[in-house]
N, C-alpha and C positions, 0 to 999 in steps of 0.2 A: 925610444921611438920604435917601437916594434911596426909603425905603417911600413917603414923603408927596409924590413926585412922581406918582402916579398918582392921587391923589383930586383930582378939577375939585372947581370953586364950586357946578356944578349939584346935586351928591351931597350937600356939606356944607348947602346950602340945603334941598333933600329932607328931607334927615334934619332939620334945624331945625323943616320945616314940619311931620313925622309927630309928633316929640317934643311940639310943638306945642299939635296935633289929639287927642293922648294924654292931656297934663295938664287940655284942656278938657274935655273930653269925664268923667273922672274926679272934674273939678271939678263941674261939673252934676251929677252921679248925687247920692239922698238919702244923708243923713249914715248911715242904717241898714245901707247896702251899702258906703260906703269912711266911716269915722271911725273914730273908737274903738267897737271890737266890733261894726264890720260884716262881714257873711258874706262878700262878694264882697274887699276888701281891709281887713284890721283895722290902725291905725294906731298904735294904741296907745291907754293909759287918756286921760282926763280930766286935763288940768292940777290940779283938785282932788281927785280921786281920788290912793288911795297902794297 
């Protein structure tokens, strides 16, 4: 697989730290805007919801 000779450590590291920086960043915001039936990212129902 000569494709995965051209991607260094520094890139997959990059990418590790954005991904990162992404999910924190998502996780902080109120449940209103990313959970279930927020505006910004909807997650889905409620575990007790059907």
């Amino acid at each position: 697989m000569i494709v995965f000779a051209d991607v260094t450590f520094f890139e997959v590291a990059l990418s590790l730290l954005a991904v990162g920086l992404i999910e924190r960043a998502l996780y902080l915001l109120p449940s209103d805007m990313v959970g279930p039936g927020g505006w910004l990212l909807d997650t889905g129902t409620d575990a007790g919801q059907d």
